[in-house]
C-alpha positions in Angstrom: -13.0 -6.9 21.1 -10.4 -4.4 22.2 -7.1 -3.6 21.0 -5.5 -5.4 24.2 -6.5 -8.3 23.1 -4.3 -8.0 19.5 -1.3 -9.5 20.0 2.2 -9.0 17.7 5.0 -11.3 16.2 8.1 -10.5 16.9 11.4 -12.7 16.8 9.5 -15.7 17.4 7.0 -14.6 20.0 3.9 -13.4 20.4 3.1 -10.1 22.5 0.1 -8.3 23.3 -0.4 -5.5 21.2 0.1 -2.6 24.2 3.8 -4.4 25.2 5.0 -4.7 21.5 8.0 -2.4 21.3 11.2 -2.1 19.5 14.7 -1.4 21.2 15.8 2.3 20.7 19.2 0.6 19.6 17.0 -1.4 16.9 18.4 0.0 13.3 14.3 0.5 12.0 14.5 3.6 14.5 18.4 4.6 14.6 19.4 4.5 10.8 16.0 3.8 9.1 17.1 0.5 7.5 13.6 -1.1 7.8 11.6 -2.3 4.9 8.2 -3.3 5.0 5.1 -4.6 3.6 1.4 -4.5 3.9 -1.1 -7.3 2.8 -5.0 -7.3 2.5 -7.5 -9.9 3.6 -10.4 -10.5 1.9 -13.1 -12.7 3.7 -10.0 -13.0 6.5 -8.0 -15.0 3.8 -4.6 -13.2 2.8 -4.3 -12.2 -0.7 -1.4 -12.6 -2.4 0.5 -13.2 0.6 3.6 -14.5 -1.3 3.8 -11.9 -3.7 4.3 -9.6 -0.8 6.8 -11.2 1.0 9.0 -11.8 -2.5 8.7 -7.9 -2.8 10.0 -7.5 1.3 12.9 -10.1 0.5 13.7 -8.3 -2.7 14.3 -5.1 -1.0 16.0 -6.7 2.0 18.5 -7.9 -0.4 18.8 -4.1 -1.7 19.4 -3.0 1.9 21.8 -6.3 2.4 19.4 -7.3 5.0 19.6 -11.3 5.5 16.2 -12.5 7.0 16.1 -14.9 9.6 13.5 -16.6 8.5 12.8 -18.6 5.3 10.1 -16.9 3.1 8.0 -20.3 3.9 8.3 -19.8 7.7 7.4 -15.7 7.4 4.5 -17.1 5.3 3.8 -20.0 8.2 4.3 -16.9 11.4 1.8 -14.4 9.3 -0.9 -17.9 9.0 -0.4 -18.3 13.1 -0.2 -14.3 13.8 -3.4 -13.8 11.7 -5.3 -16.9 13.3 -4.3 -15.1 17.0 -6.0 -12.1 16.0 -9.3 -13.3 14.0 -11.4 -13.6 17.1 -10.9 -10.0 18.3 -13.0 -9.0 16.0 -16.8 -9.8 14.2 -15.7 -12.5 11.6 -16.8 -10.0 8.5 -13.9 -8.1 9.7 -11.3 -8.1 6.8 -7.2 -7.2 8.4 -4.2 -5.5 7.3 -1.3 -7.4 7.9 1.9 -5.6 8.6 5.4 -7.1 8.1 8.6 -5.2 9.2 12.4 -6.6 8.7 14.8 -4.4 10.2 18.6 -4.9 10.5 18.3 -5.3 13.8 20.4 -3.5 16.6 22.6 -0.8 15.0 26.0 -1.4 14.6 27.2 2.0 16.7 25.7 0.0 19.5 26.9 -3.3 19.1 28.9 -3.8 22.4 25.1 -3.6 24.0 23.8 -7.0 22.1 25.0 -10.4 21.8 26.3 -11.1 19.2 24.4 -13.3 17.2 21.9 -10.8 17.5 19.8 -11.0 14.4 17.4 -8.6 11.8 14.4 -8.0 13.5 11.2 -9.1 12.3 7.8 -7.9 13.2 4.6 -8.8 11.9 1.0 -7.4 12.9 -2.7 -7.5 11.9 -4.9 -4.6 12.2 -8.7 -4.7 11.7 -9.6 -2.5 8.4 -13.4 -1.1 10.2 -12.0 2.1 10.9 -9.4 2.7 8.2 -11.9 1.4 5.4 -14.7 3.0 6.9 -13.3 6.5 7.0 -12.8 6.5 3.5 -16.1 5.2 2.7 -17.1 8.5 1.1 -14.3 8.5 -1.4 -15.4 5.5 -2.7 -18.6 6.5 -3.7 -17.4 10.3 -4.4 -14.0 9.7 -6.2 -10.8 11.5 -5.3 -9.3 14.7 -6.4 -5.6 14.4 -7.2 -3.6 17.7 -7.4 -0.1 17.7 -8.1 2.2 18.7 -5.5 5.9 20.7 -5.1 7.6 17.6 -4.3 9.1 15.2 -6.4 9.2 11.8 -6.2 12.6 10.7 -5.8 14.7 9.5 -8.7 15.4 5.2 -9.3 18.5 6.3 -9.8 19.3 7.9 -6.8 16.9 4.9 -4.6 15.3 2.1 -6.4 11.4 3.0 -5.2 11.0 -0.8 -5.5 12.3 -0.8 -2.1 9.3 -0.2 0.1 10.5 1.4 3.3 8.9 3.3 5.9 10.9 6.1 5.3 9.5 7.6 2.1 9.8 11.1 3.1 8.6 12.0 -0.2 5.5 10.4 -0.1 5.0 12.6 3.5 5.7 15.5 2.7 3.6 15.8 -1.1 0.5 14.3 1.5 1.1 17.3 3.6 1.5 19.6 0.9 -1.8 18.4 -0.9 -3.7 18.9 2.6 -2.5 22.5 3.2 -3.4 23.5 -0.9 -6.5 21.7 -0.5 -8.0 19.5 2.3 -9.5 16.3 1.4 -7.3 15.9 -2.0 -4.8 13.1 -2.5 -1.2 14.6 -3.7 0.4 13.2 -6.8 4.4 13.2 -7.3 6.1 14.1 -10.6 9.3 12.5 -11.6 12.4 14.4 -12.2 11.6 15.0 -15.7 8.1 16.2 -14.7 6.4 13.0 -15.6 3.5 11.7 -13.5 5.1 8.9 -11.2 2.9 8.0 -7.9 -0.2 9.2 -5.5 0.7 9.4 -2.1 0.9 5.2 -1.8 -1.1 4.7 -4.7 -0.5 3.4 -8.4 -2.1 5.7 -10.6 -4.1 5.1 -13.9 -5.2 6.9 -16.9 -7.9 5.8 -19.1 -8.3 7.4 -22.4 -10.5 6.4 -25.3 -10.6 2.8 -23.9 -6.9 2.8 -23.0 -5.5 2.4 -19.6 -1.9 3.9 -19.3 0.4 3.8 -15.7 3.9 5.2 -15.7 6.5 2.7 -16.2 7.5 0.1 -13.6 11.5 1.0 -13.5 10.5 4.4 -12.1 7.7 3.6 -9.5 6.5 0.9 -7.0 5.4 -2.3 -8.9 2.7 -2.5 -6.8 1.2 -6.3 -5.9 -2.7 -4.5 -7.2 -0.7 -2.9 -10.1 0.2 -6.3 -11.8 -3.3 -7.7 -10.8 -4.4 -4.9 -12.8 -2.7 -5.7 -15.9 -4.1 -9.5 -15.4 -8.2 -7.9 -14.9 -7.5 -5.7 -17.8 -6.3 -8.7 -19.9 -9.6 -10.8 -18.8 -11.7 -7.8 -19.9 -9.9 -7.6 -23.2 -9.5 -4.0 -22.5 -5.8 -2.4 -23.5 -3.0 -1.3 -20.6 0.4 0.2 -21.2 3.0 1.7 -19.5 3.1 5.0 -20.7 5.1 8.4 -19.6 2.2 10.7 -18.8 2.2 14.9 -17.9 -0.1 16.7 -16.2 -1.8 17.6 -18.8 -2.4 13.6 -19.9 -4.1 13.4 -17.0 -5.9 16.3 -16.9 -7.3 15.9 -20.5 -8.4 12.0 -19.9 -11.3 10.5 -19.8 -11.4 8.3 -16.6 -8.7 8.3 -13.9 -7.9 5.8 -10.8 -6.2 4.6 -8.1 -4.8 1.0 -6.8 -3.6 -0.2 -3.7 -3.7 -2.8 -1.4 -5.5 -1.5 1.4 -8.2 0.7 -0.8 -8.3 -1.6 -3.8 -9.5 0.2 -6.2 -10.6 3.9 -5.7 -11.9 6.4 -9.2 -10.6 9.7 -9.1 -13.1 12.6 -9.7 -10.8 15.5 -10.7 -7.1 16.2 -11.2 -6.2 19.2 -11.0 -9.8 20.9 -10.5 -10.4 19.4 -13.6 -13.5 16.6 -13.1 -13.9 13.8 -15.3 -17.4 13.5 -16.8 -19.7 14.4 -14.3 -17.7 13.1 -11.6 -18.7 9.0 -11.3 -17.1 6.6 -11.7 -16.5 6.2 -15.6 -17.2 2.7 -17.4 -13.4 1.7 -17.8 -12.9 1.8 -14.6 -16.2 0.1 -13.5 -15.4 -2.9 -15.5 -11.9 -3.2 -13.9 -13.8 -3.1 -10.4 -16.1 -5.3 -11.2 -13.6 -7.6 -12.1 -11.7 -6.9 -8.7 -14.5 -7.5 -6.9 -14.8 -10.9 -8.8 -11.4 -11.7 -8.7 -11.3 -11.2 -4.4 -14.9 -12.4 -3.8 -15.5 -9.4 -2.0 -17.5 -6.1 -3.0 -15.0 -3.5 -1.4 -17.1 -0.3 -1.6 -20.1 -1.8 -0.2 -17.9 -3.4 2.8 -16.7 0.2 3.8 -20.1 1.8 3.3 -20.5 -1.1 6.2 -17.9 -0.5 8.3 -19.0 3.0 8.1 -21.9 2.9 10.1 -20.1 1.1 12.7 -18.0 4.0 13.4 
């Protein structure tokens, strides 16, 4: 069970993991004109796989990428990749699968490719023991969200439902929140000074039974975000996309987080502020309980798990 054993897709063959490697030349590393997608297992069975992959075509077709592939035979490479990796690992092991589609080479250095060179795609599948486990202790602690100098940037200037490695944004607010205070998850205002994002998280409000999120034309429309909206519609509990300040979310009663890897994390404070006495508050139980439902899988208890492996 070592990380030699892992092996990557790329263009159509599979390489270990310590040989997989992308050109210089290759446009993901020369211009940035990569986007990219992560999916969760849960139980080793992708979730919402195709949803993902209509979000990576979607911004491929922003970026005037063409894929290579079909969306059926991504879907059918991720199914074989994924089956490679399973037995690297124990099989309660859930994954993170990783898709990249690049341009390919970039055109300053065309005369060094053929030239039906194509976009380059890449797919890999890394165990979630250590990245789960490590944040084990926010899930049962909560997170503090402070709000940090940089901005997100505008949809009018980049549409943020392209999802692209190069979110310098998103970098730089994480690194700004760790020197302020260590530990705390940054969040990014809008231009107008609107909350918009966590550093790679959706965030939530929830005030007197109301869940609010910032509207979807100005942030990720996260795969877990819409699932949201569906758990909060089998609980019969009210969500809206709302423009919310600081002070919103400093004033209300429950905050939390989504994403695909973490799922579904409460936040404790924003803003030094704590919510109640700091647990997780009822709103935001029901919605987890409903994830955990929904995905078969109890999330905080498997990183408390991997946890102790580490």
């Amino acid at each position: 069970m070592t990380h030699q054993t892992r092996v990557f897709y790329r263009n159509g063959s599979f390489v270990p993991e310590g040989y997989a490697a992308l050109p210089i030349y290759d446009s993901a590393i020369v211009t940035g004109e990569v986007v990219t997608e992560v999916t969760r297992t849960f139980r080793q069975r992708p979730y919402r796989l195709r949803a993902h992959l209509e979000r990576l075509f979607a911004g491929a077709a922003e970026l005037r990428i063409t894929p290579p592939l079909t969306l059926e035979e991504i879907c059918a490479a991720t199914a074989t990749t994924l089956a490679h990796n399973l037995p690297t690992e124990a099989r309660d092991v859930d994954w993170q699968i990783i898709h990249y589609l690049s341009r390919g080479p970039a055109q300053a250095f065309g005369p060094l490719w053929p030239e039906d060179a194509r976009p380059t795609v890449l797919i890999h599948c890394l165990p979630l023991v250590h990245r789960l486990g490590r944040l084990a202790p926010a899930y049962e602690r909560g997170v503090d969200l402070i709000v940090t100098p940089q901005r997100a940037i505008p949809a009018d200037i980049i549409s943020p439902q392209i999802k692209s490695r190069g979110r310098l944004d998103y970098l730089i607010a994480r690194s700004q929140a760790a020197e302020r205070c260590p530990g705390a998850t940054g969040v990014l205002l809008d231009s107008r000074g609107f909350l918009a994002e966590a550093t790679g998280a959706t965030i939530y409000t929830v005030r007197h039974g109301r869940i609010a999120t910032p509207p979807g034309e100005r942030v990720l429309r996260g795969v877990t975000r819409a699932l949201i909206f569906d758990l909060a519609a089998r609980c019969n509990l009210p969500i809206e996309e709302a423009e919310l300040t600081p002070e919103d979310a400093k004033t209300a009663d429950e905050m939390f987080l989504t994403s695909t890897v973490i799922c579904l994390a409460h936040a404790r404070s924003f803003e030094a502020a704590t919510f109640g006495n700091g647990f997780c508050g009822p709103i935001t139980r029901q919605i987890r309980q409903a994830f955990y439902e929904e995905v078969e899988v109890d999330f905080n208890y498997q990183a408390q798990r991997y946890a102790a492996r580490l």
